[in-house]
C-alpha positions in Angstrom: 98.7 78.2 74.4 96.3 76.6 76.4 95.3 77.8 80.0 92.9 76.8 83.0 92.4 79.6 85.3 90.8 78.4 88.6 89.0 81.4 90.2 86.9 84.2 88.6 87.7 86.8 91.2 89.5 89.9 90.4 92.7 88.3 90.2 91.5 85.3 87.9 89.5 88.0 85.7 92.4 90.1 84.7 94.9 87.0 84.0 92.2 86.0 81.6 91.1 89.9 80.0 95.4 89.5 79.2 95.9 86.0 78.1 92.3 86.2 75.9 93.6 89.2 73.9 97.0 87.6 73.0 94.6 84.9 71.4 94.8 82.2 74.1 93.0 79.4 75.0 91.4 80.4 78.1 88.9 78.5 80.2 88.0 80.2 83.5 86.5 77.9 86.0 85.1 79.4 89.4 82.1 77.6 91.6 80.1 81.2 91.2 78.0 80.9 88.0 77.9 84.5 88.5 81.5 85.1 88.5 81.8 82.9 85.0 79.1 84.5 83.6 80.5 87.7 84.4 84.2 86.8 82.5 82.4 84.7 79.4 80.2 87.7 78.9 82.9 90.5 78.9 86.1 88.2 77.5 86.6 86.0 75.0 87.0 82.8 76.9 85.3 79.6 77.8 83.6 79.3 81.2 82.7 76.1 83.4 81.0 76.7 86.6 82.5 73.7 89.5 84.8 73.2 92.2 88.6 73.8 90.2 90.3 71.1 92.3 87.3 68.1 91.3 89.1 66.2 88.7 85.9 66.0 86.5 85.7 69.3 86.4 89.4 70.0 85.4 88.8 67.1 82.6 85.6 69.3 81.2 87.5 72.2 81.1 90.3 70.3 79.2 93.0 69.3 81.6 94.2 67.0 79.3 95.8 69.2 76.8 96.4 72.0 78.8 99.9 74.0 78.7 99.1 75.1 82.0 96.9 75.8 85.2 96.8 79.2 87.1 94.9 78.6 90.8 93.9 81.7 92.1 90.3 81.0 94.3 90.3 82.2 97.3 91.5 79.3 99.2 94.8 78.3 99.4 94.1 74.4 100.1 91.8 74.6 96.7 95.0 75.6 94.9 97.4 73.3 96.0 95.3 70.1 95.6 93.8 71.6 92.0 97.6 71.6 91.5 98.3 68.1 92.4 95.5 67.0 90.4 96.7 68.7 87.2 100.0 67.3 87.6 98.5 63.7 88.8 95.8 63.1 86.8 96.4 65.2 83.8 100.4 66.1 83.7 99.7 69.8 83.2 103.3 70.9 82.1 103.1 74.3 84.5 101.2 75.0 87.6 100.8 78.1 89.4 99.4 78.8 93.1 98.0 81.8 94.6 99.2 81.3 98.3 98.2 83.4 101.1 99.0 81.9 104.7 102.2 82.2 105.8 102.8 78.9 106.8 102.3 77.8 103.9 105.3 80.5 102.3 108.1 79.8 105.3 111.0 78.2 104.5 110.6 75.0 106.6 108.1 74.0 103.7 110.0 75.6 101.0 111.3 72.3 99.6 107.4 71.4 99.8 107.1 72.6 96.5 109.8 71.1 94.8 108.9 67.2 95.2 105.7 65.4 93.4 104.2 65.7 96.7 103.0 69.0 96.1 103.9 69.6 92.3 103.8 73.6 91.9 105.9 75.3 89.9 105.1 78.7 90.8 103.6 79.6 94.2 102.5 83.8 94.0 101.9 85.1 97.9 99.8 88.2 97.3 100.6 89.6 100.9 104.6 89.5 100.2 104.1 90.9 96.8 101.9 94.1 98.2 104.4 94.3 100.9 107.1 95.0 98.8 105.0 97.0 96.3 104.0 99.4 99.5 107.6 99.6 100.5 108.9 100.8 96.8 106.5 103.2 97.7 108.1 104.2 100.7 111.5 104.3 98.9 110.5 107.0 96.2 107.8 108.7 98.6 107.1 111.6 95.9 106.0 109.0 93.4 102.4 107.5 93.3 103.7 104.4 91.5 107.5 102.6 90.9 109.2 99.2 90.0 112.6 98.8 89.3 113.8 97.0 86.2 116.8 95.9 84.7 118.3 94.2 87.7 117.7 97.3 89.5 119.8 99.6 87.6 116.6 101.6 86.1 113.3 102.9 87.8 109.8 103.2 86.1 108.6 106.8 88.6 104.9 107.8 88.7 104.8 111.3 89.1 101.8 114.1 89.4 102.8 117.1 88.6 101.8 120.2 90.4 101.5 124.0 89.3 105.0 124.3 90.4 106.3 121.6 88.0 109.8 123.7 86.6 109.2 121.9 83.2 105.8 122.4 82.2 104.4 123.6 79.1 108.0 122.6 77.9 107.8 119.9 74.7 109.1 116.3 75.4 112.1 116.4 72.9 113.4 120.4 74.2 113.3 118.5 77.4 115.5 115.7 76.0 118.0 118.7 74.6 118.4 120.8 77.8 118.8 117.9 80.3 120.9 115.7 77.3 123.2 113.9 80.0 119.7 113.0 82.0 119.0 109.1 81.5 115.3 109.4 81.5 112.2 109.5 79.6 108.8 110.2 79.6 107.0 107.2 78.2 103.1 107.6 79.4 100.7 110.4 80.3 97.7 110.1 82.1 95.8 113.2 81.1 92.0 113.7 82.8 91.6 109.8 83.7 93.0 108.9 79.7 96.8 107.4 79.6 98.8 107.7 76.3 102.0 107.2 74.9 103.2 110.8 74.5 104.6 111.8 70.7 107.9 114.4 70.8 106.0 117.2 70.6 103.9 116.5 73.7 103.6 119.0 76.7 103.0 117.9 80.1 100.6 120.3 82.1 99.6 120.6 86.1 97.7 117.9 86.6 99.5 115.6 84.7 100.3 112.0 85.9 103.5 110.9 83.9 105.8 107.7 83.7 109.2 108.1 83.2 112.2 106.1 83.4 115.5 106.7 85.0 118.2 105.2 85.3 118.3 104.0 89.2 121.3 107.0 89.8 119.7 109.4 88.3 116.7 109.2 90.2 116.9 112.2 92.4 118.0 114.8 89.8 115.2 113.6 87.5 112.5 114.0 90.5 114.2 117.4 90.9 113.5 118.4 87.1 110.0 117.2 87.8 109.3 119.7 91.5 109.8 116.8 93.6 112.0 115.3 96.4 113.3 111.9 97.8 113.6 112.5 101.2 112.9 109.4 103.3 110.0 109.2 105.8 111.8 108.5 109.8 108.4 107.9 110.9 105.7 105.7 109.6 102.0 104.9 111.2 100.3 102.3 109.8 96.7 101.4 109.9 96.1 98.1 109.8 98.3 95.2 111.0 97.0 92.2 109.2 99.3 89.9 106.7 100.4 92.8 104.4 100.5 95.6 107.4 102.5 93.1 109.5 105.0 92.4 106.6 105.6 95.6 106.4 106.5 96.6 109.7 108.9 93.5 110.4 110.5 94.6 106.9 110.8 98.4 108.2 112.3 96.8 111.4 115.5 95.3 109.4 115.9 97.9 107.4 119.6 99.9 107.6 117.2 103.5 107.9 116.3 102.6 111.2 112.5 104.0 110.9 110.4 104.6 113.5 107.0 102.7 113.4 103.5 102.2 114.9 100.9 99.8 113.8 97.2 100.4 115.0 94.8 97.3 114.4 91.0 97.3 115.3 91.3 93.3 115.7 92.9 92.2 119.1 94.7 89.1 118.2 95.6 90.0 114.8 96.9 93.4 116.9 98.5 90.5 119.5 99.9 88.7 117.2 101.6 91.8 115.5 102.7 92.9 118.8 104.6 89.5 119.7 106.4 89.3 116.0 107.7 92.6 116.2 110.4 93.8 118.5 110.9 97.4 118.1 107.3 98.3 116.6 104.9 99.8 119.1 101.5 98.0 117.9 98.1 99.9 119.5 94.8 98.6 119.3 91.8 100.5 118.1 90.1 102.3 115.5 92.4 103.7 113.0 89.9 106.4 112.0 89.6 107.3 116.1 91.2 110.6 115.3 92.5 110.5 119.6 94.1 107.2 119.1 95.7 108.8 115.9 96.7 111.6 118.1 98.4 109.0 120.9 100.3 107.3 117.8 101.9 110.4 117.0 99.6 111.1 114.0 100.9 114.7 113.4 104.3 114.2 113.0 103.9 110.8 111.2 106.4 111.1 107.5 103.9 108.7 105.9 100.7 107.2 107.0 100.0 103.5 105.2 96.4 102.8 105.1 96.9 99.0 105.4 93.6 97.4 105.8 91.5 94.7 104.3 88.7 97.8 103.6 89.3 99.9 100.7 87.1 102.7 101.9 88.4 102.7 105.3 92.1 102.6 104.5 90.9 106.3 101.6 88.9 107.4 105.2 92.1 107.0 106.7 94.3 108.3 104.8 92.3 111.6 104.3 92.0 111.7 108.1 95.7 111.2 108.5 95.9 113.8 106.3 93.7 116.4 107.9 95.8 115.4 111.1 98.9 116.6 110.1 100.5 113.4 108.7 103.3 114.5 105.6 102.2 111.8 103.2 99.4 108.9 102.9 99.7 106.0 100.8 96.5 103.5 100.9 96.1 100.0 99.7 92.8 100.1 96.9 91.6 96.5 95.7 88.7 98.9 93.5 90.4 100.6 90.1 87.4 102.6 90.1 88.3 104.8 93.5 91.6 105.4 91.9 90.4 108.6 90.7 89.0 109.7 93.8 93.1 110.0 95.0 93.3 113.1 94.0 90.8 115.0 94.7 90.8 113.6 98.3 94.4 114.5 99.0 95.7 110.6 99.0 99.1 110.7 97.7 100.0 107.4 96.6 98.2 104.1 96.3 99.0 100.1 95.7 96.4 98.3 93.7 96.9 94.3 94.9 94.9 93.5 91.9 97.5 95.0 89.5 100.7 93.8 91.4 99.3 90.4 91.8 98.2 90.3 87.8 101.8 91.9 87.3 103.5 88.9 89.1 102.0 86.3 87.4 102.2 87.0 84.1 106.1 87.5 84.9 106.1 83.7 85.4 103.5 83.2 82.5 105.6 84.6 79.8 108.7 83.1 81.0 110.6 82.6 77.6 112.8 85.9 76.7 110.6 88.0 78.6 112.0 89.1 82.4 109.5 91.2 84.3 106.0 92.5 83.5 104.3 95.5 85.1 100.5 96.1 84.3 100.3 100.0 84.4 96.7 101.3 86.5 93.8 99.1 85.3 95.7 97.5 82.8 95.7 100.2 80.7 99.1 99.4 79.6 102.1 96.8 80.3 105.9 97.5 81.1 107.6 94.5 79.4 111.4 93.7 80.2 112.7 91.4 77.3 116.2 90.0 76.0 116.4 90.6 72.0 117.0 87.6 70.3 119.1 87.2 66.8 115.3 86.2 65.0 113.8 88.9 66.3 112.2 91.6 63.8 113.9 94.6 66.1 117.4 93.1 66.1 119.8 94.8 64.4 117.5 98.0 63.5 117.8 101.5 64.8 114.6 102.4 67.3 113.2 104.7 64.5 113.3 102.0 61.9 111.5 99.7 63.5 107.5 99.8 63.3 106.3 99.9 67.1 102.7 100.1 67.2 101.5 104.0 67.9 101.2 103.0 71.7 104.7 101.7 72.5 107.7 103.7 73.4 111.4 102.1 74.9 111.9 103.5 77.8 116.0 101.7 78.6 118.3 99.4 76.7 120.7 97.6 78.5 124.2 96.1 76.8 126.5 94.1 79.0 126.1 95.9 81.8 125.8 99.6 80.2 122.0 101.1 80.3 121.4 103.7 78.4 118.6 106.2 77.2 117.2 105.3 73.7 117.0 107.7 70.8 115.8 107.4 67.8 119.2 106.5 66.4 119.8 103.6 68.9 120.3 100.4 67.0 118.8 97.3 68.9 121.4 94.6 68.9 120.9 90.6 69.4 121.3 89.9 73.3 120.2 93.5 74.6 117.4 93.8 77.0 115.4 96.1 76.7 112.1 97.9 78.3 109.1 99.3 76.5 106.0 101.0 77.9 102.9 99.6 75.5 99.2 99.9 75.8 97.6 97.0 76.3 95.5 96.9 72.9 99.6 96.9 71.6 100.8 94.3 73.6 100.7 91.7 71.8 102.1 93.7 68.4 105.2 94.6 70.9 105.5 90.5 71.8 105.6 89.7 68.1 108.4 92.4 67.4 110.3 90.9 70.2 109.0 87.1 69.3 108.4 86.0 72.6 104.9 84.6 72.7 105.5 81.1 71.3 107.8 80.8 74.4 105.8 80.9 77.6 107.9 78.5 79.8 
């Protein structure tokens, strides 16, 4: 398949590190020399510095036989007219838009998209899909990561598991045989900054981050096994009240739990404009690290502190300072993989990387044939691909043990009609099941070929 990726930014960077090592043709074209020197020197893709949306730059980068154009710059008018002039000039088959102003995303222009006016196929709003990302997060508050899968019915939980952890020390498959009517499985282990795919005989220690998947009722009990609880935050500070801050609140607002929720935000009319959209939200304005305005929004007795801002270090400032405050629990927004492992040690309990749920949204839409959903795990260290099984491919019709997964890939659920299930080793993969398998990314693109879903993209 042939690809165009307008913009070299983080976003743009990643799409390109994943398409590039499923043997793509990538072009990456960003008007930074910098930034396309950065992704033709560390990827194996072709680069072209110039503005994405000229039409003679599209041309040089080979519009005219391309499958498809991802625009992801930084500016949402770029996008949308490097969109029209794929579809225009060139007839790109499929173009996707990075979007961020809401005007742009509310439904009185919904129908925008769907004429030749303004040909995109896919529009991705990075603010919505944080949003929603921080309030999974809210949702399973003893987890530092989740997604759902399976049309809801099963749950990919990050947990870190303390000294108190009841089931440490214990192998993976004993565990299996003393909670055998628990649907869930350990599928990754992040061990001192290095994620694997755990073998049977695996322990988990203190310190541990692990994946696991559960089905979506059994949730609770398996956080029990693990030490932890789902109780649900009633209060909720949040720091920051730009787009992604803002979303969240007005969602928090409508939702049946009835939480109670402040928004600080150091900038007045972004703090104005918060105030006027919400109704039952008490918005302040100020510092969010001002430990007395902390104190005035109730600080101490806050469930869960989001760290909401457009400043990675500030929002890990204030969620340490939350912390120190007496807030339960503080989740913070981190565009940097590289602070990730500074969570820890600093007492931050849970993050969101936009980066990764951005990345993870698009390449849902990219590999659109059999595949349903795709989750990039950390700093796309690995993927969570959700797949149909079709009658040709290699896994159909073999039992789970039977079938050669690369060393990095586990299945984490199968789902049959509308029964999911934990895999064994003796679980036979049938034609029209969907299942969901945890893979490095070096064996992504081994696990694509097992499911045969590559050569169908959209």
């Amino acid at each position: 398949m042939k690809v165009i990726i307008c913009g070299a930014g983080q976003v743009g960077w990643q799409i390109a590190r994943h398409l590039s090592s499923e043997n793509n043709d990538v072009t990456v074209v960003d008007n930074n020399a910098d930034l396309v020197r950065r992704a033709t020197d560390t990827l194996d893709v072709q680069g072209l510095t110039g503005f994405a949306s000229h039409p003679d730059v599209l041309d040089r980068a080979g519009a005219r036989d391309a499958d498809m154009v991802i625009a992801a710059t930084f500016s949402d008018e770029v996008n949308m007219v490097t969109c029209q002039v794929a579809h225009s000039v060139f007839s790109v088959p499929r173009k996707i838009a990075r979007l961020r102003a809401q005007s742009y995303l509310d439904a009185i222009y919904s129908d925008l998209y769907r004429r030749d006016h303004l040909p995109i196929d896919v529009v991705i709003s990075p603010e919505k899909e944080v949003a929603e990302a921080v309030l999974n997060r809210i949702a399973s508050p003893s987890t530092f990561d989740t997604e759902s899968f399976l049309g809801g019915a099963t749950q990919l939980l990050g947990i870190a598991l303390d000294a108190d952890c009841p089931v440490l020390d214990t192998p993976l498959k004993q565990l299996s045989e003393l909670f055998s009517t628990l649907r869930a499985i350990v599928v990754g282990i992040r061990r001192e900054g290095t994620l694997f795919a755990p073998e049977p005989g695996d322990q988990m220690f203190a310190g541990d981050q692990i994946y696991v998947f559960t089905h979506t009722d059994d949730v609770a009990r398996a956080l029990e096994i693990f030490g932890k609880t789902r109780a649900l935050p009633e209060r909720v500070l949040i720091i920051g009240g730009g787009n992604v801050g803002l979303a969240v609140a007005a969602k928090l607002e409508k939702s049946a739990t009835r939480m109670r929720t402040r928004v600080i935000e150091a900038n007045r009319a972004r703090a104005e404009r918060a105030a006027d959209a919400l109704e039952r939200t008490i918005v302040l304005h100020g510092d969010g690290l001002d430990m007395d305005l902390l104190r005035e929004a109730g600080v101490e007795r806050a469930d869960v502190v989001l760290c909401l801002t457009d400043d990675d270090k500030t929002n890990m400032l204030a969620s340490v300072r939350a912390k120190s405050a007496g807030a339960k629990m503080a989740i913070s927004l981190v565009n940097d993989p590289t602070l990730v492992p500074l969570m820890t040690p600093l007492g931050i309990d849970a993050y969101v990387n936009p980066r990764s749920t951005t990345v993870s949204s698009i390449l849902r839409h990219i590999r659109h044939g059999r595949v349903r959903g795709v989750y990039s795990i950390g700093d796309a260290e690995a993927e969570i691909i959700e797949a149909q099984v079709l009658s040709t491919s290699p896994i159909s019709g073999k039992a789970i043990r039977d079938i050669d997964f690369p060393e990095g890939a586990l299945v984490g659920a199968v789902q049959r009609g509308k029964k999911v299930f934990r895999p064994t080793g003796a679980t036979r993969i049938e034609e029209g099941d969907a299942v969901v398998i945890f893979a490095m990314a070096s064996d992504v693109p081994a696990v694509e070929t097992l499911l045969q879903v590559s050569i169908d993209f959209f």
